[in-house]
Residue, then its C-alpha position, 0 to 999 in steps of 0.5 A: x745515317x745510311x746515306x752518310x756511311x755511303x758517302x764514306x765508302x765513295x770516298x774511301x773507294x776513291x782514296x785507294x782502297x779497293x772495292x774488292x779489297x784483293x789489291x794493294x793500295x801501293x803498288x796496284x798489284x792484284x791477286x791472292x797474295x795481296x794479304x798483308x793488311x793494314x794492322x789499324x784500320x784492317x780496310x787497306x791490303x797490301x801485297x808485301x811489308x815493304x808497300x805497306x812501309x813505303x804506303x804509310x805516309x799517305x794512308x796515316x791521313x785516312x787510316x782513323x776515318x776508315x777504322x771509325x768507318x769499319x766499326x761503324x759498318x760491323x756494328x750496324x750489321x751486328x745490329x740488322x743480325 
């Protein structure tokens, strides 16, 4: 199981959610102010409402998979505490 949830991370990473989650899947701006996230999935930043609008469309396609992804993680951590 470990080795698939690290498949969907490579490919999560690579579909435009940052490693270190401080930059916005839009526009690619970095920062502390890259704090409007994704309400679903709670994977995606973005810098401002309105990146995340023009966003959408592109992130629907992957927004279910990375929140199925998300609880998966948060549930093995659960688990390992």
């Amino acid at each position: 199981m470990k080795m698939h949830l690290v498949l969907l991370n490579d490919m999560i990473i690579s579909d435009g959610v940052s490693a270190d989650n401080k930059t916005c899947a839009n526009c690619g701006k970095e920062g502390s102010d890259v704090t409007n996230t994704c309400n679903k999935c709670k994977s995606v930043k973005y810098c401002n409402a309105a990146c995340k609008k023009k966003h959408r469309q592109k992130h629907k396609k992957q927004c279910e998979r990375l929140r199925q992804v998300t609880e998966l993680h948060l549930s093995l951590i659960h688990i390992s505490e």
